[in-house]
N, C-alpha and C positions, 0 to 999 in steps of 0.2 A: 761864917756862921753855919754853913749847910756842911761843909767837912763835921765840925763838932755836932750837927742834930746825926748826921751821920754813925758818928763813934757814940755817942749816947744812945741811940736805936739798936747798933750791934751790941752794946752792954745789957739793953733791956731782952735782948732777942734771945741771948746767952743764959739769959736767968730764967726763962722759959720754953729752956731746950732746944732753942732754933740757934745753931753755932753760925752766923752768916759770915763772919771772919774767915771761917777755917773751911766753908762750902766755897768762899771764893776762889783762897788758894790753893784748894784741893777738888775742883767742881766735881760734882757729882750729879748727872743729868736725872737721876730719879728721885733722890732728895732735895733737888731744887726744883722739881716739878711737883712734888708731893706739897711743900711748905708752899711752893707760889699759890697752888690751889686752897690750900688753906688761909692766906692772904686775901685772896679773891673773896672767899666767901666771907671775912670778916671785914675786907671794906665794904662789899656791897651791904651787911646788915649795917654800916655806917652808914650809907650811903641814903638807906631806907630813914634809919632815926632822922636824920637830916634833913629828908623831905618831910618827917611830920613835922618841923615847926613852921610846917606851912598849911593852909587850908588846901589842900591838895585835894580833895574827895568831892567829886561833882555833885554829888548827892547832900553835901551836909551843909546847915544850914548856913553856915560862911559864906560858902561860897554862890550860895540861890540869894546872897543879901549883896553882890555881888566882889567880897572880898576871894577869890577863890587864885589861890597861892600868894594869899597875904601871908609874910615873915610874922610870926606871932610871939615866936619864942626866940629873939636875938642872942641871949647868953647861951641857951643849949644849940643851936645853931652853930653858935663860933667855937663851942667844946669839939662839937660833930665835926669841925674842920680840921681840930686838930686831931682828932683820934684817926680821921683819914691821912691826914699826913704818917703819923705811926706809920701804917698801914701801906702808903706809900711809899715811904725807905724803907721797909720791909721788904716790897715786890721788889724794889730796885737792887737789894742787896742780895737777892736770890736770883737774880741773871746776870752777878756778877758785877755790878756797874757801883761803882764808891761816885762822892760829893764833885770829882773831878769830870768825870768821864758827863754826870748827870747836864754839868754845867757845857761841855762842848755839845752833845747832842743836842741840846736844850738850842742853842746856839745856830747849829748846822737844820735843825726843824725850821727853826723859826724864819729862817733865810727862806725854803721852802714854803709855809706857811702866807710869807709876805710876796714869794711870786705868784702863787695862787689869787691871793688877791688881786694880784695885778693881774692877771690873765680871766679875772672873771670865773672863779672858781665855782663849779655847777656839781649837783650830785648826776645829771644824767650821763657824763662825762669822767666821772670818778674812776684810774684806776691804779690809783696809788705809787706809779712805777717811779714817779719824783722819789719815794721813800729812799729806792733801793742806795741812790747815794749815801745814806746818813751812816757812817761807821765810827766806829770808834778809834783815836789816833794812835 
């Protein structure tokens, strides 16, 4: 299913001047830095809608009643998740990475991810250097 949201995304992407097919097999480090920043900034205005279906604002009256980042708006919420997804095989298709690649590093993190855990994973200790293994096969 993530191969096909994949080739559906590169169709929409296409129809809106962002060719992510043909930036893969032909990269281009400036028009893939140009369109990722423009990804960026239209998931992060996702990102924002998504936090208003919550009482997020310390000051408003929700949350002085003590609902403060009560889910208010569950339908627009789950829309907001998916329009970041969009927006997420977008990014991903802009550094090159298709449904396959997504699911091995997805994979080779998460091994990561679970030794951190096991080691008592701390921010005062954080310095990312587990990452530099995760490559692509």
């Amino acid at each position: 299913m993530l191969q096909k949201m994949f080739d559906l995304q590169a169709e929409l992407n296409e129809r809106i001047g962002r060719d992510t097919r043909s930036l893969k097999a032909d990269f281009d480090p400036q028009k893939a830095g140009e369109w990722l920043n423009d990804y960026i900034m239209a998931a992060g205005n996702e990102l924002e809608e998504l936090r208003d279906c919550t009482y997020w604002k310390h000051w408003c009256a929700e949350a002085k009643a003590g609902e403060r980042f009560k889910l208010f708006d569950l339908q627009n919420a789950r829309v907001e998740v998916i329009d970041l997804l969009f927006f997420w095989i977008s990014l991903a298709q802009c550094v090159g990475l298709d449904a396959e690649d997504i699911f091995n590093l997805y994979q080779q993190k998460l091994r990561i991810n679970h030794a951190r855990q096991d080691n008592k994973y701390g921010m005062s200790d954080k310095d990312e250097s587990d990452n530099k293994s995760i490559t692509i096969d």
